[in-house]
N, C-alpha and C positions, 0 to 999 in steps of 0.2 A: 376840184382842187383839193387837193389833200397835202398832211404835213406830219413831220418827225422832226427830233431831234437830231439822229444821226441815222445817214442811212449806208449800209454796208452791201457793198457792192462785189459777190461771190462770195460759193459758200465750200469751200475749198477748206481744211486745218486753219488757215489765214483767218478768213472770213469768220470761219465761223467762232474761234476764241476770241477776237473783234465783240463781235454780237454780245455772246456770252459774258464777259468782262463787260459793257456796256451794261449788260440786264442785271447783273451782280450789285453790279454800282446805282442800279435805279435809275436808269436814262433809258427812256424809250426811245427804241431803236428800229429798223426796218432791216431785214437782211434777202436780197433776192438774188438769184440763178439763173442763166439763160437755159441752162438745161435739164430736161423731163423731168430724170430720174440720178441720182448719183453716178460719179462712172464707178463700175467695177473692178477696178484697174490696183494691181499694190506698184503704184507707181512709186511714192516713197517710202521707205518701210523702218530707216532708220531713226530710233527716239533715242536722244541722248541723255543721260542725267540729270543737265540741266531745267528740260523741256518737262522732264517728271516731278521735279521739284515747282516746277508753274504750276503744272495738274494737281501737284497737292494742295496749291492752295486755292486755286482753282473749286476744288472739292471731287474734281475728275480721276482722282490716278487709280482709286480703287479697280474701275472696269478696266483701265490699263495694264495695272497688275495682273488682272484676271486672264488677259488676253494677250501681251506679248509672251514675248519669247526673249531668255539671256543671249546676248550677244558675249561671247566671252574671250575671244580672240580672232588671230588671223594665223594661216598657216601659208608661207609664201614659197614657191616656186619658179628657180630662173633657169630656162634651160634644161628644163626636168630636175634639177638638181633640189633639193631642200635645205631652206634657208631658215634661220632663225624662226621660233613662232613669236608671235606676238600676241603678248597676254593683254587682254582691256581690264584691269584689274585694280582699282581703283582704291586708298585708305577707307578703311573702315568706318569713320565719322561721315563719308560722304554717305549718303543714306540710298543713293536708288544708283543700279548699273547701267551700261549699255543694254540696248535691248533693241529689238526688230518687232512694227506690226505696222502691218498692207496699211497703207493709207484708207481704201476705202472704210479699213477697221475703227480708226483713228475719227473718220468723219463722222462714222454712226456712232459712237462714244458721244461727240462734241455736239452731234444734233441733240440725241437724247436729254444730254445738259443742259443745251438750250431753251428745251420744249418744257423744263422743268420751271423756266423762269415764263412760259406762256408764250412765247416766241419761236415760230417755227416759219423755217426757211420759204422763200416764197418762188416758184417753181411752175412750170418755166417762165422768168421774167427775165427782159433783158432790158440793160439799160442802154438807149436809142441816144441821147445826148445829154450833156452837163453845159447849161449854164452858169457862173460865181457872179452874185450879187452880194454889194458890199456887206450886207445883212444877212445873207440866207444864200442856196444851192437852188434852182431849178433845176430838177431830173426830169427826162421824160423817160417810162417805161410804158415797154409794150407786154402785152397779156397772152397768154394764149388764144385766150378767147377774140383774138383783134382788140382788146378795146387798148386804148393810148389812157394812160396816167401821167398828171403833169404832178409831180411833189415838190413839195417846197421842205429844205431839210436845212437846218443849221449846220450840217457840216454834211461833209464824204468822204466816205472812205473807199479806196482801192484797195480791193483784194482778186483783183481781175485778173492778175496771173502776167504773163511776158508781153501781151500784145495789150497792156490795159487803155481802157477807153479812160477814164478818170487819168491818168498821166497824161494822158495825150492833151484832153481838154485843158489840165492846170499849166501847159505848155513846160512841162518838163520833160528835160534830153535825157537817153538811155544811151549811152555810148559802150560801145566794145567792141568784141567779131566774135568769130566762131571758128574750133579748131576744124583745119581741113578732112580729119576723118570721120567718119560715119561709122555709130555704135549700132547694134542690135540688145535688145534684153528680151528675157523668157520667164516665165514663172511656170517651173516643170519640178516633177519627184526626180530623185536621183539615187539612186541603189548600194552607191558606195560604202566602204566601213569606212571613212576616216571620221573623227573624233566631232558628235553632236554638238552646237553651238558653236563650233568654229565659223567661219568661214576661208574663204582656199582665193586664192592670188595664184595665178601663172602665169606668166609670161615667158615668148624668146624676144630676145635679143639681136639685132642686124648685126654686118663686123664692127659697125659705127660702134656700137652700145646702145642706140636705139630701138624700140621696142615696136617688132613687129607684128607682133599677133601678142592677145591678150583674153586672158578668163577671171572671171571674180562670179565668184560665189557667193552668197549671203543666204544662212539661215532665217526662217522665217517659221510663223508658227502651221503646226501640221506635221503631219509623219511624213521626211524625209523630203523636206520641201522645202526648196531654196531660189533663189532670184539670181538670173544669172546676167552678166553686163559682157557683150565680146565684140571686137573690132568684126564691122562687115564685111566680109571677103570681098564683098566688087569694091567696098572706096580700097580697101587693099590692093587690089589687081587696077585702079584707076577704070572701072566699068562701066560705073556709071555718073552724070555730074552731081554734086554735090548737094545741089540744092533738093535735092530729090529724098533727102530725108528731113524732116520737120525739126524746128531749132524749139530742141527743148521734147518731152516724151509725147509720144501721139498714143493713138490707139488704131490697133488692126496695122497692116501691111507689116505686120512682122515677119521674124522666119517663124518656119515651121519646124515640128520634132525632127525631120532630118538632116533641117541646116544647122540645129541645135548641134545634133548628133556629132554632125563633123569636126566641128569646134571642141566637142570633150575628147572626140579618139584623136586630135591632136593636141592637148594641152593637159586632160586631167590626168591625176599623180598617178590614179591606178583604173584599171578598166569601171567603166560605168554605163548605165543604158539609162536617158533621160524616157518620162512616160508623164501622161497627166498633163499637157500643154494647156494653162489654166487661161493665157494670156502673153503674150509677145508686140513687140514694136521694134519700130529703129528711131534713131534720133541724132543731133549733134548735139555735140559741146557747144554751148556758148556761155560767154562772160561778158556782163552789163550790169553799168550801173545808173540808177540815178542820180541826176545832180542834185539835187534836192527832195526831201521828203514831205514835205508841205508844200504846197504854192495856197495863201490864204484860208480858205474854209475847206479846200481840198486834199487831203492823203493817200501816201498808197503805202503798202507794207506787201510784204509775201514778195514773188517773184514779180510783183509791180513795180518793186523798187529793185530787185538783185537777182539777176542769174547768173551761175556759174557750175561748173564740176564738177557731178555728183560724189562726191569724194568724201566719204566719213557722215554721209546723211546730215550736211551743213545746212539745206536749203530748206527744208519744211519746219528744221525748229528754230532757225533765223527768223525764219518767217512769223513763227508763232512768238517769239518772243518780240517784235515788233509791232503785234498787236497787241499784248500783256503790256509791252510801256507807253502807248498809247492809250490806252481804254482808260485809267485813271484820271490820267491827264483832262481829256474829252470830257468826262463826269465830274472833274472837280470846275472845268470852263462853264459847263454847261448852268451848273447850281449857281452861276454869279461868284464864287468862291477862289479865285483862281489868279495868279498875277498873270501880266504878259507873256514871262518868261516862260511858263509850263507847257505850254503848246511849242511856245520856239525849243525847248527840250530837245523834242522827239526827234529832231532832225541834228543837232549837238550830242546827242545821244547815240544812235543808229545808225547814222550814216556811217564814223570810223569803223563800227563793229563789223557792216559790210562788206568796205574796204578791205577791210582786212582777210575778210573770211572769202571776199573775190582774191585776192592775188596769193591768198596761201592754195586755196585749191587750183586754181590755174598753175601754180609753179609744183605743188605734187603732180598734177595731170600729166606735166611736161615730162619731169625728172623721174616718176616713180618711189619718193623719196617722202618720208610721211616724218621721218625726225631729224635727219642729217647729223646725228651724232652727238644730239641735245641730250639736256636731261630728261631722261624714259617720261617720270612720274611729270612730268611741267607740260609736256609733249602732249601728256592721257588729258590733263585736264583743260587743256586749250581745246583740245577736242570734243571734249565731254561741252565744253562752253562755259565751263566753271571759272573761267577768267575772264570773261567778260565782265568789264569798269567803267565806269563813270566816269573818272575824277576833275575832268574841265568841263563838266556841266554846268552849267549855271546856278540850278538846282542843290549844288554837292557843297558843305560849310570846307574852305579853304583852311589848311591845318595849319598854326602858327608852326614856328621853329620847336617853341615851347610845350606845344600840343599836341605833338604828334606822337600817338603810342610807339613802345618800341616793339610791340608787337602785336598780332591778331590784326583783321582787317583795317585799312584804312576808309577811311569817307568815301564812297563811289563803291566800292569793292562789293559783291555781290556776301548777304549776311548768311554766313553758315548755321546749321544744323547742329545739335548737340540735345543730348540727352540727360536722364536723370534731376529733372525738376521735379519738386514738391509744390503742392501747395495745400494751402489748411483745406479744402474740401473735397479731394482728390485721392483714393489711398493708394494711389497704383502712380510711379513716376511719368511726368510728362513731357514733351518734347517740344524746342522753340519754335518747332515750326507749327507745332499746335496753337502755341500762340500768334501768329507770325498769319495764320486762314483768316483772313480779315480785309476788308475795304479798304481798313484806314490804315493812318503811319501807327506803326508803335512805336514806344518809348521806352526804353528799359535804363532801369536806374538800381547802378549798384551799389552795394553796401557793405563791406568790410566791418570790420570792429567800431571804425569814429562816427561812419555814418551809419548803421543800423538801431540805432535809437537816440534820444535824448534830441540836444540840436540840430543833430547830423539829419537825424531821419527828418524831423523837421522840415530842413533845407529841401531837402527831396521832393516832400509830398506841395510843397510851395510849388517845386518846380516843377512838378507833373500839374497841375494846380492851374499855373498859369500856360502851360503849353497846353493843354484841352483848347483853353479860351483862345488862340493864338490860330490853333485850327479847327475853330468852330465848331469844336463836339467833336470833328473828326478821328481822334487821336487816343489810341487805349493807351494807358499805362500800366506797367505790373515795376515793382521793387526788388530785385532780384538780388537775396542774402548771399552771402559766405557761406560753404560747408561749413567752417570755423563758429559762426555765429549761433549763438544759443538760441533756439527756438520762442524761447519768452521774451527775447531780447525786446520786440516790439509787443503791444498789443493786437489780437485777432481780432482783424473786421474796419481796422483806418484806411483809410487809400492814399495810394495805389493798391490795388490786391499785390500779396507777397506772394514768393517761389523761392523757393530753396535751392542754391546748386550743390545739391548734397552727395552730388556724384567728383562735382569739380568740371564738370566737363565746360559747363560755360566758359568758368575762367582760363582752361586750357583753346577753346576756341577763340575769345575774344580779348585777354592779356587785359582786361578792364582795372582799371585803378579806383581805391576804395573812393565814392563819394563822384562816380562818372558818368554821363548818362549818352545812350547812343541810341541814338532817332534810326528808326527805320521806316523805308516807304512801305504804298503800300505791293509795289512788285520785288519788297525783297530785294534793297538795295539800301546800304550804309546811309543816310541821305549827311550825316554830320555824326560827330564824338564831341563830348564838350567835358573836361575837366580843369575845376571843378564845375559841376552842375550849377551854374547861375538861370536866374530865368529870364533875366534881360536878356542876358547872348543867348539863348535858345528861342527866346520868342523872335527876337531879331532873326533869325536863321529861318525859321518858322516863314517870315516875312518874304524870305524869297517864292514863297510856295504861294502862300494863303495870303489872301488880297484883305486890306482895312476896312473893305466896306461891309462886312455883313459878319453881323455880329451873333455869338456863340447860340446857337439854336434854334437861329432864325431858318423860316425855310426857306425852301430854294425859291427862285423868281419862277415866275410862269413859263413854263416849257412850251413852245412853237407850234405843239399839237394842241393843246389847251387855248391856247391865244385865237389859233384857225378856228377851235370849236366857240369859242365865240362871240367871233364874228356872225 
């Protein structure tokens, strides 16, 4: 008998930021595979902004930079004809673009990571079945070597992908269908001149307006090497039944460079010879969801909770951003530190995000139609996932009438990037998100002309003061000045550590009023705004997170694995 705290269950993108986020936060964790060797497949290849902004604080995005590829538009074709392009072009204060790299690429990134915290995937293991005891999980897993392992884990997590064993056990529904036609995709070079980093859209047209043959291109990284997505001629021609391509991407029984072939000399802009067949499949649409994202000590995240329609690379950084808002959660449960409410979160939280991001891609799938005559820029960043919110979390401080900025994010709103901090030990400007690479919540407390010294600052450092204790150490503070503000204004070396917004950029991000302070989690979410900074209403707010019983320093209780040892 053996035991863990949390054990993650595939090691897929999902799984393995899971893991990772888990061993960041100091929770020993177990993460196992049912198979061999990784697949080699760029099954999902698009990373969205959003998802990069994870990896930075993650401490991941460096290798990512190194290794994707700009995604920088789409170039679209209806009917041979040329249609508008479409730029992915995103304001300037957003810090990271669109960008394409092969999943496999993605995994060995997220392994390496892993391996850095001492935790390496566990291969080939499969998990056999899930018992939920009111206290604890019985897993059983089997070994390569035959032998059966029975583990006893405080929680589980699914990252077991569409057919996951962990949903099934927690006895939660996946409901949806699957559209009647059948895709094929290729990962092959392509000889073309049209313009690097794009990607290429074509379709025709029936008399209906419906779309009967279909090409998409997507660059990826490599010389002249792109991912290709195209209706299968036989579900086309009704050839063969339906159920005969796998819901959701396989591997093998793809076409081959000739069936590829045919599909470019009828749909690409200008003559091309595909070459280099790296990897091929067919697959369908399908859209599901779960009804719930917890059943007890049990979760699933990744495509255990959400499939839908490859459309804008929604579904591997959904995926990973559902386990980024879970792994905190998990680690602050596990330390005894935790209210009720943080675990019931993850499902108040994720579930609408899904929702949402199931029936926007199923209704593009359908229509063809990626804005319908929106606003361009609101369009880019729903899609980037920079709009993903909170704000009826349980979690998120509810804004008075009185309290509500008139501008910069609200409570829930995912916390932006900005540039041009100082601080007294640093001689080169720093960025919030450099502050912002951390476990914990942080707190930032601004300070205009009233409060950057004397009372004012006072008040502040009170209040950074008693939110430490409120989250048990957990919680960094920094003071963040006025460009306006004189640099002696305070003395060097009091806490909070000071910054300077000597760029302005803060206060152009965040609209902060002198004397304001805004809590942020630790995945990089508004969690509360409080003006003025009192520290009763921020400790109170604090309170929905961080439970009364364990007081500022103490350590965490015995972990499940230390308890088994011993016995």
């Amino acid at each position: 008998m053996t035991a863990v705290d949390v054990l993650v269950v595939g090691a897929g993108p999902v799984g393995l930021t899971a893991a990772a986020e888990l061993r960041r936060h100091g929770v020993d964790c177990r993460i196992v595979d049912r198979l061999a060797v990784p697949e080699p497949y760029a099954k999902a290849i698009g990373v969205l902004p959003r998802t990069l902004e994870v990896w930075d604080a993650m401490g991941v995005v460096r290798g990512a930079l190194d290794d994707a590829v700009p995604h920088l538009g789409q170039l679209v074709f209806t009917d041979g004809k040329r249609g508008p392009r479409v730029e992915l072009t995103l304001p300037p204060e957003i810090p990271y673009p669109f960008s394409t790299l092969p999943q496999y690429a993605t995994e060995r990134l997220l392994t390496e990571h892993l391996a850095r915290f001492g935790t390496e995937v566990e291969r080939p293991t499969e998990l056999r079945s899930v018992e939920m005891r009111p206290d604890e999980v019985e897993a059983v897993l089997a070994h390569a070597d035959g032998r059966i392992e029975r583990l006893h884990a405080r929680y589980v997590v699914g990252c077991d992908g569409a057919h996951s064993l962990v949903r099934k056990a927690a006895g939660l529904t996946f409901e949806g269908d699957a559209f009647p036609e059948q895709y094929m995709i290729g990962d092959v070079e392509l000889d073309w001149e049209l313009p690097a980093g794009y990607s290429m859209r074509a379709v025709n047209l029936d008399a209906n307006g419906a779309v009967d043959d279909m090409l998409v291109c997507i660059p990826m990284p490599g010389v002249r090497r792109y991912w290709l997505s195209m209706l299968r001629p036989c579900a086309q021609a009704g050839g063969e039944d339906d159920s005969s391509a796998p819901d959701g991407m396989g591997d093998g029984h793809g076409p081959d460079l000739g069936q590829i072939q045919a599909v470019l000399d009828r749909l690409s802009p200008e003559p091309t010879t595909a070459s280099t067949l790296r990897w091929s499949s067919t697959f369908r649409i399908s859209h599901r969801l779960v009804d719930r994202y917890r059943n007890g000590r049990l979760f699933v995240a990744g495509d255990a909770a959400h499939i839908h329609p490859p459309i804008g690379g929604q579904g591997l950084n959904t995926g990973v951003q559902d386990a980024y808002n879970l792994a905190w959660k998990l680690a602050l449960t596990i330390r005894g530190m935790a209210t009720d409410d943080v675990l019931e979160s993850y499902h108040a939280e994720r579930h609408p995000v899904a929702q949402e991001v199931v029936d926007r891609t199923v209704r593009h799938a359908r229509t063809g139609l990626s804005n319908n005559g929106g606003d361009a820029e609101m369009m880019l960043r729903r899609q980037a996932q920079l709009l993903v919110a909170y704000p009826d979390s349980p979690l998120i401080q509810p804004q008075a009438a009185d309290g509500t900025p008139a501008a910069g994010p609200a409570a829930g709103d995912r916390a932006p990037d900005c540039r041009g901090l100082l601080s007294d030990l640093a001689a080169y400007p720093r960025r919030l998100f450099d502050l912002l690479r951390t476990p914990r919540h942080v707190l930032l407390l601004f300070a205009g002309s009233e409060y950057a010294s004397g009372d004012g600052a006072a008040r502040l450092e009170a209040c950074a003061a008693e939110a430490h204790r409120a989250a048990h150490g957990l919680l960094d503070a920094y003071l963040v000045t006025a460009a306006e503000v004189p640099e002696d204004a305070r003395p060097v070396g009091l806490r909070p550590p000071r910054v300077r917004d000597a760029a302005g950029e803060f206060r152009d991000a965040y609209a902060p009023r002198d004397g304001e302070a805004l809590l942020i989690r630790p995945d990089g979410y508004l969690s509360g705004r409080f003006h003025p900074a009192v520290p009763e209403r921020l400790t109170a707010h604090l309170r929905r997170t961080f439970s009364t019983s364990a007081a500022a320093g103490e350590a965490p209780p015995v972990t499940v694995l230390q308890a088994a040892l011993s016995r």
